[in-house]
C-alpha positions in Angstrom: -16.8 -36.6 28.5 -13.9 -35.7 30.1 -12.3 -38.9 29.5 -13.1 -38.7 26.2 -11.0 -35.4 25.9 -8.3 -36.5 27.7 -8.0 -39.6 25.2 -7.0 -36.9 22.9 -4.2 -34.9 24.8 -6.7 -32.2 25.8 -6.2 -31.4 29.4 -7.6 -27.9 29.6 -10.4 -26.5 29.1 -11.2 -21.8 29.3 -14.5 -20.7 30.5 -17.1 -18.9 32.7 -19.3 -21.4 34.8 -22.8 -21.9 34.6 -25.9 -23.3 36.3 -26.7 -25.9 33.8 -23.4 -26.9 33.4 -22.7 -27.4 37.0 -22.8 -31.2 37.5 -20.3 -31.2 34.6 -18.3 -28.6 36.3 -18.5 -30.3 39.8 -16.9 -33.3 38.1 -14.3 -31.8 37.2 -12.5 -31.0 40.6 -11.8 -35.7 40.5 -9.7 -35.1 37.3 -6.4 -33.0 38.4 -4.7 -33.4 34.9 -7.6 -31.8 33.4 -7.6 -28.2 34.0 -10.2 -25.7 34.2 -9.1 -21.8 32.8 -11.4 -19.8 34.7 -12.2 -16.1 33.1 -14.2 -13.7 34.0 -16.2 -13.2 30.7 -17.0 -15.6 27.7 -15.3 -13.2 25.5 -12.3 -13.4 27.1 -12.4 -17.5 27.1 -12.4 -17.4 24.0 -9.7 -15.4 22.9 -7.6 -17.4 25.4 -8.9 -20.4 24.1 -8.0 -19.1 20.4 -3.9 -18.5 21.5 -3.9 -21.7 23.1 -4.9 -23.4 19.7 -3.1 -21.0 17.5 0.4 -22.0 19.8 -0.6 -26.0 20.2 -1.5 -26.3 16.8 -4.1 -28.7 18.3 -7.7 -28.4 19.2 -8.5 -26.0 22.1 -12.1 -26.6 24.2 -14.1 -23.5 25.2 -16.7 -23.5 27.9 -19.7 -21.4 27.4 -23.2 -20.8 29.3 -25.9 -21.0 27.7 -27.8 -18.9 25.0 -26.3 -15.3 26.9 -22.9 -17.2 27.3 -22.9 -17.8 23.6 -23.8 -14.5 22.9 -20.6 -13.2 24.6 -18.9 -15.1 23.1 -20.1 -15.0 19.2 -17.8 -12.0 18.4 -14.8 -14.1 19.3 -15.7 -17.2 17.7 -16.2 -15.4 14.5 -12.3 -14.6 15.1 -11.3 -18.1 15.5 -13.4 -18.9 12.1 -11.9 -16.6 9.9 -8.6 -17.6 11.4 -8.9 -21.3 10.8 -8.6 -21.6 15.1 -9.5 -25.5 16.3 -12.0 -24.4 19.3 -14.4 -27.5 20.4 -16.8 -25.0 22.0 -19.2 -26.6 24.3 -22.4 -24.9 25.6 -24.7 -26.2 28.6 -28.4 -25.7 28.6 -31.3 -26.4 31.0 -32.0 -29.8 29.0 -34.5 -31.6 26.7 -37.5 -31.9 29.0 -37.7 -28.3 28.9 -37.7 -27.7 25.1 -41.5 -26.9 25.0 -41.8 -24.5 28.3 -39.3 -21.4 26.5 -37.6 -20.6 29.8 -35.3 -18.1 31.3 -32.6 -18.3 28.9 -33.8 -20.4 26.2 -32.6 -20.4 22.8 -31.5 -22.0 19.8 -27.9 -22.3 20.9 -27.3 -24.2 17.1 -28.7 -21.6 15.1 -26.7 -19.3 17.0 -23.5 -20.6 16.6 -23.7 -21.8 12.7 -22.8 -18.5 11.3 -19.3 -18.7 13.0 -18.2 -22.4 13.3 -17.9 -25.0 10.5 -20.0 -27.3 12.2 -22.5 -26.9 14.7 -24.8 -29.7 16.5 -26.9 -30.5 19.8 -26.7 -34.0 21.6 -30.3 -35.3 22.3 -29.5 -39.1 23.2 -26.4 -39.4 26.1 -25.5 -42.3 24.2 -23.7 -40.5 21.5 -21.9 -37.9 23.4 -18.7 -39.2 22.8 -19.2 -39.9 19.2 -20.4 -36.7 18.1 -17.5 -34.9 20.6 -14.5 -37.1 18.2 -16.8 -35.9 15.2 -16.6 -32.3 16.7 -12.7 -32.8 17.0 -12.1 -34.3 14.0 -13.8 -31.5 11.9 -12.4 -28.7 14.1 -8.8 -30.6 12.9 -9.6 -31.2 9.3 -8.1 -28.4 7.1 -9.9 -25.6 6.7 -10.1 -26.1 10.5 -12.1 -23.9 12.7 -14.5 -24.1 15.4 -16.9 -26.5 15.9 -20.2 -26.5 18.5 -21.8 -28.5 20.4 -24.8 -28.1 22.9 -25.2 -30.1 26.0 -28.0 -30.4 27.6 -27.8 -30.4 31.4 -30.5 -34.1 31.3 -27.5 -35.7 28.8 -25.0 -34.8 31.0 -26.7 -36.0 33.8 -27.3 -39.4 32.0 -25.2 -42.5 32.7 -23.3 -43.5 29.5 -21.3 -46.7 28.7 -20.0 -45.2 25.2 -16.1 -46.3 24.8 -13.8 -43.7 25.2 -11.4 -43.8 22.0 -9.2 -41.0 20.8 -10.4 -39.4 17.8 -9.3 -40.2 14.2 -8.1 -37.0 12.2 -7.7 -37.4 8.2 -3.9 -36.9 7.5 -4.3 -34.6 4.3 -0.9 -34.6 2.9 -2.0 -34.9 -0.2 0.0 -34.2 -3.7 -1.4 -33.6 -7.2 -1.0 -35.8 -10.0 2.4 -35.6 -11.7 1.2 -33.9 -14.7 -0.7 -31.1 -12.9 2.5 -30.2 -10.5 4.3 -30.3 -14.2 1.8 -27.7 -15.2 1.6 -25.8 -12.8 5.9 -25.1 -12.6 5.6 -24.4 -16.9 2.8 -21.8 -15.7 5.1 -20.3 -13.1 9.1 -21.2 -14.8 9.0 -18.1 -17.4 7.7 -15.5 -15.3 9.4 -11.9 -14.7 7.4 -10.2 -12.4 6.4 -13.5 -10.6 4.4 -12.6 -7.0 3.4 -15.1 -4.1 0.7 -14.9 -2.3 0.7 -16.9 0.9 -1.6 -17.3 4.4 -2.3 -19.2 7.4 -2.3 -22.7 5.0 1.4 -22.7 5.1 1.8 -22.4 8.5 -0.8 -24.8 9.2 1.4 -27.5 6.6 4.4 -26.6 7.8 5.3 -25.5 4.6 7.9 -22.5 5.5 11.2 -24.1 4.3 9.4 -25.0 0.9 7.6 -21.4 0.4 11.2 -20.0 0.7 12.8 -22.7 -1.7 10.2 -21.5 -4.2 10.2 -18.0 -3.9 14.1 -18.2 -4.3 14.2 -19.7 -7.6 11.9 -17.6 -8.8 12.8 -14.5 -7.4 9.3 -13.7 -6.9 8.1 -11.1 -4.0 6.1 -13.0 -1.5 3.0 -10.7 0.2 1.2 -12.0 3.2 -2.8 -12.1 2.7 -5.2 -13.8 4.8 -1.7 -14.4 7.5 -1.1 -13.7 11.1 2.3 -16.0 11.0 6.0 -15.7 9.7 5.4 -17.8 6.8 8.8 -16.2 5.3 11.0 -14.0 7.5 10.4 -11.0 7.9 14.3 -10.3 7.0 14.2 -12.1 4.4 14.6 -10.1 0.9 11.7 -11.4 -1.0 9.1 -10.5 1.6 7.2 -7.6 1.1 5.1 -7.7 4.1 1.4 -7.8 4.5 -1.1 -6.6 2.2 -3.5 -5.6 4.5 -7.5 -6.0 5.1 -8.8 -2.8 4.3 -9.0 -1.5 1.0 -8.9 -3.3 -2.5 -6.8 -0.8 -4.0 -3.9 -2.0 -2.1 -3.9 -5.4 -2.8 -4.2 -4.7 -6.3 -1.1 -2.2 -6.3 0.8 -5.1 -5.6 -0.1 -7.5 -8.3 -1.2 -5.3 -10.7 2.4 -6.0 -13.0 2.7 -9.7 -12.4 2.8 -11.7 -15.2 2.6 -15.1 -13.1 1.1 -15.1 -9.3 1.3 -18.3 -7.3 -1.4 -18.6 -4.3 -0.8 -20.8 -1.5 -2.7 -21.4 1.7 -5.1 -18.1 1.2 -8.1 -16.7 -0.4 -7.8 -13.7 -2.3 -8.5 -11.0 -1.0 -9.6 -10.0 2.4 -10.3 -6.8 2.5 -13.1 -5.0 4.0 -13.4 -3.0 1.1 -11.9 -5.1 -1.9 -12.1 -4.4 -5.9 -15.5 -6.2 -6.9 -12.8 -6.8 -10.5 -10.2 -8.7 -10.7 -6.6 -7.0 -9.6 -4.5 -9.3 -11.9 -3.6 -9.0 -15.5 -5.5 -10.2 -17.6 -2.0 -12.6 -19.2 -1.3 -13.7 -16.0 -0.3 -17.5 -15.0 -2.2 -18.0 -11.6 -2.3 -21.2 -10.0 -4.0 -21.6 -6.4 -2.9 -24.3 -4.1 -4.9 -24.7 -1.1 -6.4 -27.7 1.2 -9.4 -25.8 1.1 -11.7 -26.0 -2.5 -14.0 -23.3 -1.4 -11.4 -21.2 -1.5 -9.7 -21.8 -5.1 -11.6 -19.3 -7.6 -14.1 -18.0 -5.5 -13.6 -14.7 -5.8 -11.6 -14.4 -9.1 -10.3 -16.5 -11.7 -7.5 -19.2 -11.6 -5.6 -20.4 -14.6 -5.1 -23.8 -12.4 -6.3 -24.5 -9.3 -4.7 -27.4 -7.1 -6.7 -29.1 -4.0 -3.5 -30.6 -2.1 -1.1 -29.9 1.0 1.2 -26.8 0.3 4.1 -28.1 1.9 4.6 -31.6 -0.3 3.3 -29.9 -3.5 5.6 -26.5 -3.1 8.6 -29.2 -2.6 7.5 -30.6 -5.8 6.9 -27.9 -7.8 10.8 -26.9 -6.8 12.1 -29.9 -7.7 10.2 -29.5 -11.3 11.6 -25.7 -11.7 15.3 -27.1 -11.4 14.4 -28.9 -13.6 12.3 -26.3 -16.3 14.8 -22.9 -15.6 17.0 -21.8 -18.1 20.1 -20.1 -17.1 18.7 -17.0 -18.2 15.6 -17.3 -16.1 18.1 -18.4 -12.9 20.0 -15.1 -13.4 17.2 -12.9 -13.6 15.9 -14.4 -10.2 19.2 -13.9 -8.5 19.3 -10.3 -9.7 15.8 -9.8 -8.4 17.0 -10.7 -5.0 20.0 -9.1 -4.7 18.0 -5.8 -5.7 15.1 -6.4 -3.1 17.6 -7.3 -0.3 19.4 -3.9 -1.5 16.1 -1.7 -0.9 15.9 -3.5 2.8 19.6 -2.7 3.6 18.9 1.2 2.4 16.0 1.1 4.5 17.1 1.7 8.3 14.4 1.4 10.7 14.4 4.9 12.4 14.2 5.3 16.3 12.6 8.6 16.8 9.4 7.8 18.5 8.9 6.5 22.4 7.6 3.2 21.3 10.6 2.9 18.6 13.2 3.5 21.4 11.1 0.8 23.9 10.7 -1.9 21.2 14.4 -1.5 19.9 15.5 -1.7 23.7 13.2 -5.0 23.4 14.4 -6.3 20.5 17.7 -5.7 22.0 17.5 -7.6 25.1 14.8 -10.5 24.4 15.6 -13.9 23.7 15.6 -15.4 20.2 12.6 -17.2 20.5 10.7 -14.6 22.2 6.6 -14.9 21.4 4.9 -12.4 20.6 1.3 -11.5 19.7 0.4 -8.6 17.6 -2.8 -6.8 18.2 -1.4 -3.5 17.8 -3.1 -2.6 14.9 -1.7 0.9 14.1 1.5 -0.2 15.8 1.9 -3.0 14.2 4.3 -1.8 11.5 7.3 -0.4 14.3 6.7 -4.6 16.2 7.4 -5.6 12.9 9.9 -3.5 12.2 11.9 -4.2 15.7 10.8 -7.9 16.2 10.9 -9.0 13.0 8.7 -12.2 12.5 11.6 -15.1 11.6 10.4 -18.3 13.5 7.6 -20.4 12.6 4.8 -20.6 15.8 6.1 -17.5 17.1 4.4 -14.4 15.7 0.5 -13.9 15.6 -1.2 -10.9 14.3 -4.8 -10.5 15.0 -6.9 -11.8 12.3 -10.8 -11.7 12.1 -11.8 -8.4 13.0 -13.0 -9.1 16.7 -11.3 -6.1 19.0 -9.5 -7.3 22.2 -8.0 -10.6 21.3 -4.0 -9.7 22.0 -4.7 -9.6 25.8 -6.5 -13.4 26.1 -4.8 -14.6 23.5 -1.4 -13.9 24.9 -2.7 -15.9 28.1 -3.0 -18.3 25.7 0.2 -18.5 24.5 1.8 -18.4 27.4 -0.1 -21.8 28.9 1.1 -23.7 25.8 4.4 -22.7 26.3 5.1 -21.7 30.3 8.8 -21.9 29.5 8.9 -18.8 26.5 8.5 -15.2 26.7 5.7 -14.0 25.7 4.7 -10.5 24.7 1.4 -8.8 23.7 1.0 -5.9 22.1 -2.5 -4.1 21.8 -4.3 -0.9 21.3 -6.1 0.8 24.4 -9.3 0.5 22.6 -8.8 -2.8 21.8 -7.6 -4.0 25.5 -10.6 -3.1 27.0 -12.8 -5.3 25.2 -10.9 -8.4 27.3 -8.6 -6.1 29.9 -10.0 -8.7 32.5 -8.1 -11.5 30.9 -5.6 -10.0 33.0 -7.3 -11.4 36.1 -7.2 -15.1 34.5 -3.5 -14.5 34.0 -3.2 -13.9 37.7 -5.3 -16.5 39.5 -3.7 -19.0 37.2 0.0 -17.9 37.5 0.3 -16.9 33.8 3.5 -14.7 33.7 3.2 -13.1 30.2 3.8 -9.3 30.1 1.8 -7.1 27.8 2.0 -3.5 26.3 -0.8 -1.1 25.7 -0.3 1.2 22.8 -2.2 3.8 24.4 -2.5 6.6 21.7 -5.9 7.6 23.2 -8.1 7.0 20.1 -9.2 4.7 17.8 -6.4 5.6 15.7 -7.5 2.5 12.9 -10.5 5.1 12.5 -9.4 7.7 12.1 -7.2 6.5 9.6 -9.9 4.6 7.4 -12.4 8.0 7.9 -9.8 9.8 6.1 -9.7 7.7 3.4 -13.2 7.5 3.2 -13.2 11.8 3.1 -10.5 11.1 0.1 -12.6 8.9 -2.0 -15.7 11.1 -1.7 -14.0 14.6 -2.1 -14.7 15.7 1.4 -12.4 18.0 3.1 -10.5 17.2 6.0 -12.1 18.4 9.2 -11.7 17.2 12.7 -12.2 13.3 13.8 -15.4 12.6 15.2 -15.5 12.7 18.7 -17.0 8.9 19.1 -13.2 8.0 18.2 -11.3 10.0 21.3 -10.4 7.7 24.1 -8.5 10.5 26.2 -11.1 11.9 28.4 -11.8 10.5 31.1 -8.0 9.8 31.3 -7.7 5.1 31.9 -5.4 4.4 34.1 -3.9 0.9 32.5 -1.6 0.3 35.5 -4.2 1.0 37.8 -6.3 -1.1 36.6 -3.6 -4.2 36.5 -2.9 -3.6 39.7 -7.0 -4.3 41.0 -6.4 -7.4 38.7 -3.5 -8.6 40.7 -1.0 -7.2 37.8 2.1 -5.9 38.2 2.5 -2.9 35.6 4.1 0.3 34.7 3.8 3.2 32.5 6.4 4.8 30.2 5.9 8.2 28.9 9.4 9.6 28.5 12.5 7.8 26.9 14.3 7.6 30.3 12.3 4.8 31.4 12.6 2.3 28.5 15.5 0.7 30.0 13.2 -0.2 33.3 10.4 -0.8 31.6 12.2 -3.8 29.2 14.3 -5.0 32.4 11.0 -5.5 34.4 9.4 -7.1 31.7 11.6 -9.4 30.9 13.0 -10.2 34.7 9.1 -10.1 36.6 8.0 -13.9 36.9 4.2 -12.7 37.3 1.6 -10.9 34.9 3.2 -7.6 33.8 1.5 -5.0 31.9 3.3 -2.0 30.4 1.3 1.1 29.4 3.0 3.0 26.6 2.5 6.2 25.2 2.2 6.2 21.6 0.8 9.9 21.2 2.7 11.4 18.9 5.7 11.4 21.4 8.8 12.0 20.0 12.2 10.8 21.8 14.7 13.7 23.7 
């Protein structure tokens, strides 16, 4: 098994030990290119697990322990699905002789896991471990990719197995329509005036940046991220509008509500928690879907055409047909669009008036170009945006899923795909102490990211979506429940690093910014930053 992994360039592995996975485990310590992540909790293994694939672009493998192990795990995983993550998560169990006696930990690890993986299987003959682990990979690594699951029980790991080890075969799906479909599809979009692209996670995943911009540009058409956690476009760039959120329908329809033509590419429409049950676009409006993923293409509303194929070759061609389809007219009206968005962004200066504006402009400042950074600051989100504007491909994640606590792991993450860049999370205080123990794992394994607690002391997210709930129902506005106050009994974040191993330090007054970003950037160890986001407002 472990051969078999490291066959296909997989050399580690994040999880929490077990019993029944102990001979399996044990094994281990003879292979010293294959390296174990240890954490402390299966929630935090996987979140690791889900950086690590989100910055390889490869398949990640995450360790669980049986049915409770699973459990922990399960709100994670359902992160990693809804983000398209490539986790082969592997679960131990007592083993096949002991199906019948429904013992201390039993369960049915596959029905567990189905509702958050694409696939999901047990071995029952060792003979075919290896095959089903290539089939595991290979579906984790097939667009839409996600995680996968297999169970192991502890008698098939024990088995002796003469199965060749061969690296797994994954599909190239580089695909491109049929001439006269790419043809239709540019006469759809060519007239528009209010065109509007709507792009996710399918671009990065293709590679398809340069192309997304090359389209956008001779259209002139605004470009909102939906189901996205990367910098499909930069975020300087004039057309982009930003993100269109995951809350409420109303939103997403605001901002297609006056396009006459909407291209789709790499997303489904929409994700919101709370999204319009009818269609947001007008009812004239040229759509045309292009996605890897079928399931996707119409399921929610209607298409005018909707294209099964790789974004990145089929956005080059539908380019290359616009050259070809603009009139002059249609060229100059584009240009002017731009020059008219890129004259809003120039009016609008990003303000430094708040404690965390003065720390992230000081960060902004002073961090290299290709710094990393992983967003899970929810309410903050929009001042690390605003600072560390998004620009290179593979080096911005936002949370995506729903699961609390993934900016800490996934950080770690991050930072063992790529030991030589900077890497930076940013999350909530709520949200960190789902996984605040992930700061352990960065320690024992000499993982020197730094990150930064928003610490607001609340739920802020709440109390924002309660008030819009008051709004819709004609309540008055009253105090915040209590259940959403975090600052009583008072956390102390640095304190806590420090048990960890952590080096850390809080900043509460504008004075110590300038430390603060210096000891970040300068401390070759874990380094956590606690920073007051409380309404404080800069001397």
């Amino acid at each position: 098994m472990i051969e078999q992994f490291l066959a296909d360039g997989i050399t580690h592995m994040f999880g929490n030990p077990g019993t029944v996975e102990q001979g399996f485990l044990d094994a281990l310590e003879q292979f010293p290119d294959f390296h174990y992540i240890l954490t402390l909790q299966e929630t935090v293994a996987a979140g690791i697990a889900d950086g690590y694939a989100r910055a390889t672009g490869g398949p990640a493998v995450l360790q669980l322990h049986s049915g409770v192990g699973l459990g922990n795990g399960i709100g994670m995983m359902y992160q990693s699905k809804r983000g398209h993550a490539p986790l082969v998560v592997v679960a131990g169990e007592s083993g096949i002789a002991y199906d019948s006696m429904d013992a201390q930990m039993a369960a049915d690890l596959v029905a567990m896991a189905k509702p958050v993986t694409k696939w999901a299987t047990r071995v029952v003959d060792h003979r075919s471990l290896l095959r089903v682990l290539r089939r595991a990979i290979k579906i984790a690594m097939t667009p839409p990719r996600g995680p996968v699951f297999v169970a192991l029980p502890m008698d098939v790991l024990d088995a002796l197995n003469d199965e060749p080890v061969l690296p797994t075969v994954i599909p190239d799906t580089r695909t491109l329509p049929a001439p006269d479909l790419v043809a239709r599809a540019a006469a759809l979009l060519a007239p528009a005036q209010r065109p509007v692209i709507l792009v996710g996670d399918g671009v990065s995943v293709a590679g398809a940046e340069p192309e997304l911009a090359r389209v956008a540009e001779k259209l002139g058409a605004d470009v909102w991220f939906v189901d996205s956690s990367e910098a499909h476009l930069p975020a300087a760039h004039p057309l982009t509008r930003g993100a269109i959120g995951h809350m409420f329908g109303p939103v997403s329809r605001a901002a297609v509500a006056d396009a006459d033509a909407v291209l789709i590419v790499g997303t489904y429409v929409f994700p919101e928690v709370f999204p319009d049950l009818e269609t947001p676009f007008r009812r004239d409006a040229a759509i045309v879907h292009v996605d890897l993923d079928a399931y996707e293409i119409a399921k929610n509303h209607p298409v005018t055409l909707g294209l099964v194929a790789d974004p990145k070759p089929t956005l080059d061609a539908i380019a290359t047909t616009l050259d070809r389809l603009r009139t002059p007219n249609q060229n100059a009206a584009a240009a002017a669009r731009i020059e008219a968005r890129r004259a809003e962004k120039a009016a609008a200066q990003p303000s430094e008036d708040t404690l965390i504006d003065a720390f992230l402009a000081e960060l902004a400042r002073r961090a290299p170009k290709d710094l990393m950074v992983f967003d899970e600051a929810l309410t903050a989100s929009d001042y690390v945006v605003k600072h560390l504007q998004p620009s290179l491909p593979g080096h911005y994640f936002l949370t995506r899923g729903g699961s609390l606590g993934v900016g800490i792991p996934g950080a770690v993450g991050m930072k063992i795909a790529h030991p030589d860049k900077t890497v930076v999370s940013f999350s909530g205080d709520g949200g960190s102490l789902y996984t605040y123990q992930a700061l352990w794992t960065a320690v024992r394994h000499n993982v020197p990211a730094a990150f930064v607690v928003c610490n607001n002391h609340r739920y802020e997210l709440l109390n924002k979506n309660i008030a819009q709930y008051w709004n819709e129902r004609h309540i008055s506005a009253h105090p915040y429940p209590t259940s959403f106050d975090l600052s009583h009994p008072e956390v102390d974040f640095v304190g806590l690093a420090h048990s960890f191993g952590a080096e850390g330090m809080r900043v509460d007054k504008p004075d110590q910014v300038a430390e603060a970003v210096d000891r970040l950037l300068t401390t070759n160890r874990p380094f956590l930053i606690d920073l007051l986001t409380d309404d404080t407002v800069r001397d």
